[in-house]
C-alpha positions in Angstrom: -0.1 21.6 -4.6 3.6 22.5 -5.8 2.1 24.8 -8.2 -0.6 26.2 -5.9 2.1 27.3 -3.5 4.2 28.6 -5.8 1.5 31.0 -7.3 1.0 31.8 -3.8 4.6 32.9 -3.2 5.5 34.4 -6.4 1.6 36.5 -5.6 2.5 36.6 -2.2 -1.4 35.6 -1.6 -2.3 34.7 2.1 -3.2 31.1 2.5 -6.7 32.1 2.9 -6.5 33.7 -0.5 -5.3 30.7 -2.1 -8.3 28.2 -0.4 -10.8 30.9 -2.0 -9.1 30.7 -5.4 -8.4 26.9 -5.2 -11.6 25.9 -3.3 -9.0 24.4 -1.6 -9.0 24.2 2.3 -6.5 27.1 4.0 -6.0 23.8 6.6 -5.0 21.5 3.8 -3.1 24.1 2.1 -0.9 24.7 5.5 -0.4 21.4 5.3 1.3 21.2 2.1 2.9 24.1 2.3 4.5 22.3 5.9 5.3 19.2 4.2 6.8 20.6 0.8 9.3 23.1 3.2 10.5 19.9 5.2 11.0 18.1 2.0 12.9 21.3 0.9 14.9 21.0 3.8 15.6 17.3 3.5 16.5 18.4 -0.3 19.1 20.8 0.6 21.2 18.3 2.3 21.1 15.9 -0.1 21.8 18.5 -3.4 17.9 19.1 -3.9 17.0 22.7 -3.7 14.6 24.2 -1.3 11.4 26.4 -2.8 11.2 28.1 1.0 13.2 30.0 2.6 13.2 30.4 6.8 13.4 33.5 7.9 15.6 33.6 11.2 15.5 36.5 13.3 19.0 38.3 14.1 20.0 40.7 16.5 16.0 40.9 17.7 16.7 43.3 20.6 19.1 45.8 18.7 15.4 46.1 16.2 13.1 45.5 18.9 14.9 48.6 20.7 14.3 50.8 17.8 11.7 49.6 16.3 12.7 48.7 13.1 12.1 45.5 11.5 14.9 44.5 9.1 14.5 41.7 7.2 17.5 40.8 4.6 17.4 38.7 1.6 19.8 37.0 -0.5 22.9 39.0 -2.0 22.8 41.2 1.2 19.7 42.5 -0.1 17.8 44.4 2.9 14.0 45.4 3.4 14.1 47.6 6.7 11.3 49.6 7.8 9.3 50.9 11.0 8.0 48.6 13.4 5.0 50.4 13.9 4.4 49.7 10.1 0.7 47.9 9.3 0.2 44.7 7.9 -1.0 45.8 4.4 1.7 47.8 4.2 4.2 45.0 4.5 2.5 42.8 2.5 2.6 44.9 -0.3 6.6 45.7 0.3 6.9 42.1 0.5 4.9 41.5 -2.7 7.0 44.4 -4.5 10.4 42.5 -3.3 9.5 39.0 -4.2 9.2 40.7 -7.9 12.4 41.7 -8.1 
């Protein structure tokens, strides 16, 4: 499952994608991914490290005002773009950024 996920993040494949890869459940594969970020969590605190990372929104009514989502990524890394931007379109920034 580890390795599953991780394909799926370094991909950035939906969990859907992943259960018709895998053959795998989506259900099941929520699961996992649920119980592999609390085990992350617990990790962190006790010198593991996490694979996830929670995104936590900031400032939601200064974006939600204009817009914009802005999403910003370790080393003060930012991703902002329109708020009227489609799914697709942000999956595939998303995708792009996760290759860096």
């Amino acid at each position: 499952m580890r390795r599953w996920l991780a394909r799926r993040e370094r991909l950035g494949l939906t969990l859907r994608e992943l259960s018709v890869e895998t053959g795998v459940p989506a259900g099941t594969l929520g699961h996992w991914a649920w119980k592999l970020r609390r085990e992350g969590a617990a990790g962190e605190t006790s010198g593991g490290s996490a694979r996830f990372v929670a995104l936590v929104a900031s400032g939601a009514e200064a974006s939600a005002a204009d817009g914009r989502i802005e999403i910003v990524l370790p080393g003060d890394r930012r991703v902002i773009v329109s708020g009227a931007v489609d799914e697709a379109t942000l999956a595939r920034v998303m995708k792009a950024v996760q290759r860096c």
